[in-house]
C-alpha positions in Angstrom: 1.9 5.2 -16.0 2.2 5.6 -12.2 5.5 3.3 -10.5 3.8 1.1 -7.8 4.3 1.5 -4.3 4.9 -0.6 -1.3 1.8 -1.0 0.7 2.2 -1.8 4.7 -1.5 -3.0 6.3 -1.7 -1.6 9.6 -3.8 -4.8 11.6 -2.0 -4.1 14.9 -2.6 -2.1 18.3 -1.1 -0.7 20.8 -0.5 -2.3 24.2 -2.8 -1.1 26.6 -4.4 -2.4 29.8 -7.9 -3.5 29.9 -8.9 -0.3 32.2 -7.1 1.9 29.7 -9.1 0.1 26.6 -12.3 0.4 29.2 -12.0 4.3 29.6 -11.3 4.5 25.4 -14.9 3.1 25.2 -16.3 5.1 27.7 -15.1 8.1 26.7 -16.4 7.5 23.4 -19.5 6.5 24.6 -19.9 9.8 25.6 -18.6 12.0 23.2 -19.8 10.0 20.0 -22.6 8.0 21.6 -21.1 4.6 19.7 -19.7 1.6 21.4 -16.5 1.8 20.2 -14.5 -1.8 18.7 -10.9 -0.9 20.1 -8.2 -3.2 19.9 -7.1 -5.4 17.4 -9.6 -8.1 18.0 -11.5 -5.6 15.8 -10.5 -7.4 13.0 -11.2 -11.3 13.3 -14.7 -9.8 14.2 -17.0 -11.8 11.5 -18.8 -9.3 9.1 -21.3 -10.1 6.2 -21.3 -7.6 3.3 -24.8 -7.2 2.8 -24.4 -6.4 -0.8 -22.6 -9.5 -2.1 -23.7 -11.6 1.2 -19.7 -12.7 1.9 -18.9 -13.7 5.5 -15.9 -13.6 6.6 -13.9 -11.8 9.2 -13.2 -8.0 9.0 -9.8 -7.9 7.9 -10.1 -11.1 5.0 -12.7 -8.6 3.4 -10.2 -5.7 3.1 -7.3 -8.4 1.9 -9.6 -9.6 -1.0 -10.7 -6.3 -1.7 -6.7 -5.4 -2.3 -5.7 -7.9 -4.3 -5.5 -6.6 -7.6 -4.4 -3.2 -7.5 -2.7 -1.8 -10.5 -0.4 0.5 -8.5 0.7 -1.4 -5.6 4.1 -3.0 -5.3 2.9 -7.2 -4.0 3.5 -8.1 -1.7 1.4 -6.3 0.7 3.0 -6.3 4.6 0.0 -6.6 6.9 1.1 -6.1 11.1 -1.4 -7.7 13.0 -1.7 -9.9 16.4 -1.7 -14.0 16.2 -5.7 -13.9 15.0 -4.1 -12.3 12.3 -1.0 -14.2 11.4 -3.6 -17.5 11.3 -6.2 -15.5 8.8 -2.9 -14.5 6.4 -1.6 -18.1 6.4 -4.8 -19.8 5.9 -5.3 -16.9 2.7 -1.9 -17.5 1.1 -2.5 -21.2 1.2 -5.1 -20.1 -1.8 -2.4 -19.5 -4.9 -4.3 -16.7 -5.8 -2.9 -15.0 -2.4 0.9 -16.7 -2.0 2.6 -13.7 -3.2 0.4 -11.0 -2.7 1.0 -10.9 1.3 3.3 -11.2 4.0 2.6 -10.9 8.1 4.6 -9.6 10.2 3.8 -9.7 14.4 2.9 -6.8 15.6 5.4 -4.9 18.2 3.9 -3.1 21.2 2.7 0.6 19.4 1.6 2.2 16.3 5.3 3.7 15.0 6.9 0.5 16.5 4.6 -1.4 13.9 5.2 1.0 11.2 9.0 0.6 11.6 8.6 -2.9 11.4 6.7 -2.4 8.2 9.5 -0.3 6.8 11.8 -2.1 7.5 11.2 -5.6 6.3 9.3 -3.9 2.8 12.7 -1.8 2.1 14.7 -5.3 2.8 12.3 -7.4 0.3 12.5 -4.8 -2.8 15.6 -3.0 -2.1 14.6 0.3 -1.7 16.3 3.4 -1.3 16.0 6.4 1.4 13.8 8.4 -1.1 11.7 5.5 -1.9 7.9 6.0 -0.6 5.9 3.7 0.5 2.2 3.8 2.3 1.3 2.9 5.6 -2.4 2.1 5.7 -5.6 1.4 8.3 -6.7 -2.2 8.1 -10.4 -1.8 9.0 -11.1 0.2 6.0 -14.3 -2.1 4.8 -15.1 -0.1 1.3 -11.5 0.1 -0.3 -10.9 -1.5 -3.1 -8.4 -1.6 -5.5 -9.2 1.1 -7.8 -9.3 3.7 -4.8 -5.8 2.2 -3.7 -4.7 2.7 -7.3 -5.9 6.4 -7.6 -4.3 8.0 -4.2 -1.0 6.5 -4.9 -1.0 8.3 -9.0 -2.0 11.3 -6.8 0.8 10.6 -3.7 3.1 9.8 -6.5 2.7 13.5 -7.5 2.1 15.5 -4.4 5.0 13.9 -2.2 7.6 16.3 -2.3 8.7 15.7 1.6 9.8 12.6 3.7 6.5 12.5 5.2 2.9 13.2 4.4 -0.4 13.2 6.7 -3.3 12.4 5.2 -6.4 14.7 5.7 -10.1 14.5 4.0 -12.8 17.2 3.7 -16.1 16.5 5.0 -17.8 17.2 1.5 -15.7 14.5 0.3 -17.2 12.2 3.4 -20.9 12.9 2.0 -22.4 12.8 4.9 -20.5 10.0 6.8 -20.5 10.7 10.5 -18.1 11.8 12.3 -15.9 14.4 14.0 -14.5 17.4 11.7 -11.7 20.4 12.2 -13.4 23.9 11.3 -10.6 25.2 9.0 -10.0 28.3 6.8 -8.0 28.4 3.6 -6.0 31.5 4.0 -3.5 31.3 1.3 -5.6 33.1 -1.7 -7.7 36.6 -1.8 -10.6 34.3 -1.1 -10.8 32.2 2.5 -12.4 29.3 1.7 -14.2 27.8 4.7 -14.3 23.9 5.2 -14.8 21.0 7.4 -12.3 18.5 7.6 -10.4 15.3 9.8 -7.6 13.1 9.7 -7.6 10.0 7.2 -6.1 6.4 7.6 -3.2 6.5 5.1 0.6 8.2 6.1 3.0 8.0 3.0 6.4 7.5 4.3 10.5 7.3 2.8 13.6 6.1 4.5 14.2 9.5 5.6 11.2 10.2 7.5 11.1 9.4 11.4 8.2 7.5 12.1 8.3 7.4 15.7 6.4 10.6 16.4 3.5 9.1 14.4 2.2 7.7 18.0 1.8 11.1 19.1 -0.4 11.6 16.0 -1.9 8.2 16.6 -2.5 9.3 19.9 -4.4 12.5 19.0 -6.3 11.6 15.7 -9.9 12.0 18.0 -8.7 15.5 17.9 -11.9 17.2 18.9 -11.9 15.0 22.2 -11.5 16.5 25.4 -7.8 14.9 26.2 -6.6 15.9 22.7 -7.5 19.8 23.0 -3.5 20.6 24.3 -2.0 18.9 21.5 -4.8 20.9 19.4 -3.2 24.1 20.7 -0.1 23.1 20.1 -0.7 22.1 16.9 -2.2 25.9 16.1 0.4 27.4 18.4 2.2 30.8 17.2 5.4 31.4 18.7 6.9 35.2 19.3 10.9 36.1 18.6 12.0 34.2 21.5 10.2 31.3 20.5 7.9 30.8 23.2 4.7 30.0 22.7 1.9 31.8 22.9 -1.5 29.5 22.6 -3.7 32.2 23.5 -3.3 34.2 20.7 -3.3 31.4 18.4 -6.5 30.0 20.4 -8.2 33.9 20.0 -7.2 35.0 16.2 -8.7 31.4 15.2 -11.3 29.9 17.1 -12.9 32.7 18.8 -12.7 35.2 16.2 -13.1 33.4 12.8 -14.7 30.4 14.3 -12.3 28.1 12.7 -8.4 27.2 12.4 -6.2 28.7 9.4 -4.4 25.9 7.2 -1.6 28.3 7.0 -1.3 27.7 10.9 -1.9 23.6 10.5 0.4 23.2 7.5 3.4 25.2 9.6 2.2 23.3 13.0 2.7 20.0 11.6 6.0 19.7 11.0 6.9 21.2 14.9 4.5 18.4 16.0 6.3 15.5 14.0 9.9 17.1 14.6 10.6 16.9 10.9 10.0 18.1 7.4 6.3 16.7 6.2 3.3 17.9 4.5 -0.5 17.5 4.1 -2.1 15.3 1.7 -5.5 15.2 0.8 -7.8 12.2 0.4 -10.3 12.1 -2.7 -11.6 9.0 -2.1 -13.7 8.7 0.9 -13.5 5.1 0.8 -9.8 5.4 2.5 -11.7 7.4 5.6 -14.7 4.8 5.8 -12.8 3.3 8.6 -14.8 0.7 11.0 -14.4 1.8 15.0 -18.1 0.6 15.9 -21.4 -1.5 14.9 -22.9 1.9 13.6 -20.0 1.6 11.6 -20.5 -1.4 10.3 -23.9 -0.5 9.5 -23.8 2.3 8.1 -20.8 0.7 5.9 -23.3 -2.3 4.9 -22.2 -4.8 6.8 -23.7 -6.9 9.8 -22.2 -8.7 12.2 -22.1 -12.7 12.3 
């Protein structure tokens, strides 16, 4: 039997001007052809699931989808804005939702949220240090329960450091657009070539130092044009001295093997973050399914209004 674990609903964003949010969409306009949803307003957005023909807004059909998960430690933290706060207060008016959430208002960026999330779920179950908990996307449309339920059993028995990414292959996608990492598994006598890109879940203890996650935050578009440096210095190889050396790095991987060794991700990682950590993997696509645009939606069978 798998020990629950505190869950912390991620409904925030960062503070950003409305040129800033303007060149977001723009740029991924251009380099994913979708009009974008940034920003929290995201998810007050009114959806109907064309399956079961629900309306409601985005983020009351991820809360009712979580509301009965085996593994999870109630109640659920969700960090939103003010549209938010009134959704979560108008849901735990229903008994059925009283104790399963609590809000908390957003601060000003991702790892400032997260924090916040840490701190008042260690407070309101007493946790320790080594105590995990999950810090997860709120626009993910398709999770239910059950999926919740499986990648904490498997967190539960992967975690061995204070901090773990999340990462998904593309076969496990099946077919779902978007973005993906050319990667080689170099660790065996066979190198296994895959596709893969970041998920929407970071499992996180006391220990762990959550404010470099905005950096990460910052860069999860990897394959954008503004995010190639902290690519290369996430591949980067450094010589005796320590200096780094991205060419060779940028050669030995990309130009001649087409691709980017985990070996080099896996010991990359933890220079990004500036502390011990470790790579997860996601089996259930269903915590990648996130919602960034109408496509999205779409594709996610949902429609707007």
């Amino acid at each position: 039997m798998t020990e629950p674990m505190p869950v912390v609903l991620m409904a925030g964003k960062d503070e950003a001007s409305k040129f800033s949010e303007m060149l977001d969409v723009a740029r991924a306009m251009v380099w994913y052809r979708e009009f974008y949803e940034f920003g929290a307003d995201k998810f007050s957005k009114i959806l109907t699931d064309n399956q079961t023909g629900e309306t409601m807004p985005a983020l009351e059909h991820v809360i009712r989808h979580l509301s009965h998960a085996e593994n999870v430690r109630y109640p659920i933290h969700i960090v939103g804005n003010s549209k938010a706060e009134k959704l979560v207060s108008r849901l735990r008016e229903d008994s059925d939702f009283t104790d399963l959430f609590e809000f908390l208002p957003q601060k000003s960026t991702y790892a400032q949220n997260a924090n916040l999330g840490r701190e008042k779920t260690t407070e309101r179950f007493g946790l320790s240090e080594t105590d995990y908990m999950l810090f997860l996307s709120a626009d993910l449309l398709r999770l239910e329960s059950t999926h919740l339920d499986q990648f904490i059993a498997h967190a539960r028995e992967e975690m061995e450091s204070p901090l773990g990414i999340s990462y998904i292959r593309k076969e496990t996608m099946e077919g779902f657009r978007r973005k993906y990492l050319r990667v080689f598994e170099d660790r065996g006598l066979i190198q296994r070539r895959d596709k893969v890109k970041e998920s929407n879940v970071v499992v996180g203890n006391g220990i762990a130092n959550l404010d470099p996650l905005d950096r990460l935050y910052g860069m999860r578009k990897m394959l954008m044009p503004q995010n190639w440096l902290k690519l290369f210095q996430l591949i980067q190889e450094t010589n005796g001295t320590g200096t780094i050396n991205l060419a060779s790095g940028i050669s030995r991987d990309f130009l001649t093997r087409g691709g980017v060794r985990t070996s080099r991700i896996e010991e990359g990682l933890p220079t990004l973050l500036d502390q011990d950590c470790q790579l997860i993997e996601v089996l259930q696509k269903e915590l990648s399914l996130d919602y960034d645009s109408r496509k999205d939606a779409k594709r996610l069978g949902y429609s707007f209004g």
